[in-house]
N, C-alpha and C positions, 0 to 999 in steps of 0.2 A: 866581321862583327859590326862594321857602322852602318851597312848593308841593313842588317836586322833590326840596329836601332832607329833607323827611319822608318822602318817599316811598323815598328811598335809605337813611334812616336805619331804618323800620320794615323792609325787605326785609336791612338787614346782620344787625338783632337776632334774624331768624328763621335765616338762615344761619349765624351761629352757633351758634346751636339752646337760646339764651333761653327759659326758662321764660314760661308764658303771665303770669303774673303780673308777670314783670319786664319783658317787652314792654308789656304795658297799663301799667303803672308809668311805662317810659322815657318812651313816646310822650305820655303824658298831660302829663308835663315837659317835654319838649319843646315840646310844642305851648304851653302858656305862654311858655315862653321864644320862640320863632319870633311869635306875637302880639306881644308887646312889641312887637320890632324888624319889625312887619310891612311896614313900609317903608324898610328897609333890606337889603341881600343880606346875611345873616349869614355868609357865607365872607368876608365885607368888616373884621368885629366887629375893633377892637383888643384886647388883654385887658383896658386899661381900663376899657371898655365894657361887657364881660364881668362884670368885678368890681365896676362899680356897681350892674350889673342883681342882681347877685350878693348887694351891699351892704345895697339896697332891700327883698330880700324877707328879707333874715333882720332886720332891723327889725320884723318885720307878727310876729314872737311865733310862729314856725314851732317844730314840732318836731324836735329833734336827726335822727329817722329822716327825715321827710321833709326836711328842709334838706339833705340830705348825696344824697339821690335826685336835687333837682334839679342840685343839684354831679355828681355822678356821669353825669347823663343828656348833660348840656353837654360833657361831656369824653368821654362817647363820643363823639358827633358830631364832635368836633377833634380827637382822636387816633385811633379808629377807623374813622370814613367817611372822614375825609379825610386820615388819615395824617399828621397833623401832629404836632412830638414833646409830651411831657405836658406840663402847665402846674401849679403850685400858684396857687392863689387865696386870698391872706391878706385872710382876712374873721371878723369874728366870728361863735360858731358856738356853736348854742345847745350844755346841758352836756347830754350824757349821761345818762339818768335812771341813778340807782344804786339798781335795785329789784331786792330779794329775790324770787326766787319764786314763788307758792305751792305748798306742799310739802303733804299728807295724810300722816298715821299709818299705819301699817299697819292699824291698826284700821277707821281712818276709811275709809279703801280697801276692806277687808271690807264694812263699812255702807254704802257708797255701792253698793260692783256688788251688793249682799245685796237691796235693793229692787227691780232688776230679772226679772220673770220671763220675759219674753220672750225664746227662747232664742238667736237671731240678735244681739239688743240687746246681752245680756248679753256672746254670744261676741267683740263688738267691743270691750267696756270690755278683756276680760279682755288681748285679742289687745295692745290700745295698750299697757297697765299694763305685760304684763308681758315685751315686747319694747322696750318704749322710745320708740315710732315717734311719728311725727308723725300728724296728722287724715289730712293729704295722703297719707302713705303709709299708712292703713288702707285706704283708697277705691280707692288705685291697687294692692293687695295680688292678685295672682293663686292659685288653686288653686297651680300648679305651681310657686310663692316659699316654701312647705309644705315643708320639706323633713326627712322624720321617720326616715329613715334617717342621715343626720348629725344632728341635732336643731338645727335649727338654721332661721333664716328670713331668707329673702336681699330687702334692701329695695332694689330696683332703682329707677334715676332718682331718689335721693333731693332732698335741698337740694342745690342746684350742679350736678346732672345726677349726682352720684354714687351708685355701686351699693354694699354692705356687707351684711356678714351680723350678725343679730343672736340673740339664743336662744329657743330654741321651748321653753317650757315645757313639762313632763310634763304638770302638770293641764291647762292649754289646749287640749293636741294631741287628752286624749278628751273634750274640750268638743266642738271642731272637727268630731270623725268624729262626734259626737250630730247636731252640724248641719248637717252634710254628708247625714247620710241623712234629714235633716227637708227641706231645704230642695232639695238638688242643684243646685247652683250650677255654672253651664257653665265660665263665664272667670274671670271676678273672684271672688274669695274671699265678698265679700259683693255681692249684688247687688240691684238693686231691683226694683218689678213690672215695668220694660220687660224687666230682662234684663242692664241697663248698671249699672255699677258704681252702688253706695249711694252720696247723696249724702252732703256734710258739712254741709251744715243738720240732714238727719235723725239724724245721729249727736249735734251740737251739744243739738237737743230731750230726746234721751235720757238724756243725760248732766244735761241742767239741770233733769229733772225727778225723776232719781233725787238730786241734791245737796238741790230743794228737801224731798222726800217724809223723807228721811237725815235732815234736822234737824240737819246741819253749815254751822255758821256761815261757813263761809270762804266769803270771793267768789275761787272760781273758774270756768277755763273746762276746757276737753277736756285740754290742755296740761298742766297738773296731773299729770295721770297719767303723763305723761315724766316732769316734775319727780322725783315721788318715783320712778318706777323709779329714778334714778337715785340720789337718797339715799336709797334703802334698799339698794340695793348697797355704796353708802361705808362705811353704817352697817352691815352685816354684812360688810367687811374687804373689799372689792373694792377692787383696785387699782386709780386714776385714773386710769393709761395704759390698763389696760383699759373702763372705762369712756366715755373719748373714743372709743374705736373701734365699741363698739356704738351711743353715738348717732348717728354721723358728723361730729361737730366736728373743724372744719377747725388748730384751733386748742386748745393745753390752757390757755389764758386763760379759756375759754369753758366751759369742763367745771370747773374754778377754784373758779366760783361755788356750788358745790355744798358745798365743805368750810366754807362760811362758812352754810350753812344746819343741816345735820349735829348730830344730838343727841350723838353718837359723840364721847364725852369728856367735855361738857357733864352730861351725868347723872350724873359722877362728881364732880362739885365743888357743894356748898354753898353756898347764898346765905349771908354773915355774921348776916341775920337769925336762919336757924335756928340759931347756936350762942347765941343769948340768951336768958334766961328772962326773959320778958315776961309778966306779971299782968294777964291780957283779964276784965276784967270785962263782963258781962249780954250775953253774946256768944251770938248766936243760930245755928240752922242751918234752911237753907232748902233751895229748889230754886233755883239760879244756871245764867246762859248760860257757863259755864267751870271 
């Protein structure tokens, strides 16, 4: 019987037209969950049941994102295969991590795409930075998402299955026609030797070899380069509502997080130390990481 219910449960999340990632995600939850009970019909499960299995695994030291995936995966199957109404599961739940960021300077964004010379490579750092986008939609980016008569770059299928437009820079747009007529790319904006859209490992490589070559200390990854699109807009007076709309945040909780990164004010206030006259004696100067 639990045989069938994955089989029903993998065939709903395609019909609804779940990203490949949050299918492998559900199903991979699920199927822990259907093992457990592999000898019992889980259409049988009380929520008891439910909530001790529930209980058990957030003891084992789970992360906040995954603990909430396998919550999430459980109550598709009971409220969306089988239509039953929704349920809360009061369990303890790991916290939330409350992480900043990583955010680059503008400068540091110069230095980092500045070591690229490959011009393909380059036109991807520059395409991420300075639209916003996620890795996923560099990859999934088509010639005809280009759009240079409004200026502007439409990012279809984003996060959630959502379409938005974001802005197509001036410097980019005559990156793009350099490597357009380098490269002539049929479908996808960037493509690789088959033909088929660039992967995101090889974009991942380029990006970590120009951070390491830059001689900037931050551990980051591609994402980054969202990041600060977005707080170098705040910090140059862009409006937050408008900013949640070019990333596609469903949410202005989520866009939020950026005004608590933001030098934007911060450089206009004084540590108390510098209004002190302090007497530094044998005080040397060197070469420092900062």
């Amino acid at each position: 019987m639990n045989s069938e219910a994955k089989t029903k449960y993998d065939q709903l999340l395609k019909l609804k037209n779940y990203s490949q990632n949050t299918i492998k995600s559900y199903n991979h939850c699920f199927r822990i969950f259907t093992e457990h009970f592999k000898d019992i019909n889980i259409d049988s499960l009380t929520k008891e049941q439910i909530s001790d299995f529930l209980y058990k695994k957030s003891q084992k030291g789970l992360s906040y994102g995954y603990q909430n995936q396998i919550i999430n995966a459980i109550k598709f199957y009971y409220e969306k295969v089988l239509g039953r109404r929704r349920e809360l599961y009061d369990i303890p739940r790991a916290k939330r991590p409350q992480k900043l960021p990583t955010v680059f300077s503008e400068e540091e964004v110069v230095e980092l795409i500045g070591q690229i010379e490959n011009l393909k490579h380059k036109s991807i750092l520059y395409l991420i930075y300075s639209a916003g986008l996620r890795i996923s939609e560099s990859v999934n980016m088509k010639i005809a998402d280009i759009d240079s008569k409004r200026n502007i770059i439409i990012v279809k299928g984003g996060k959630g299955k959502k379409d938005r437009t974001t802005l197509l820079s001036k410097k980019l747009l005559i990156m793009l026609r350099e490597y357009y007529k380098q490269y002539r790319p049929k479908e996808y904006l960037f493509e690789g030797e088959s033909g088929r859209q660039y992967s995101v490992k090889s974009i991942q490589n380029v990006f970590n070899k120009a951070l390491k070559i830059s001689g900037i200390r931050k551990k980051a990854t591609v994402h980054a380069l969202r990041h600060s699109f977005a707080t170098h807009l705040l910090e140059h007076g862009t409006d937050l509502r408008y900013i949640q709309e070019l990333l596609g945040h469903n949410s202005s909780k989520t866009t939020e997080i950026y005004t608590h990164i933001t030098k934007k004010g911060i450089d206009q206030i004084k540590s108390p130390l510098d209004n002190l006259e302090v007497q530094e004696k044998n005080t040397t100067y060197g070469v420092y990481p900062f």
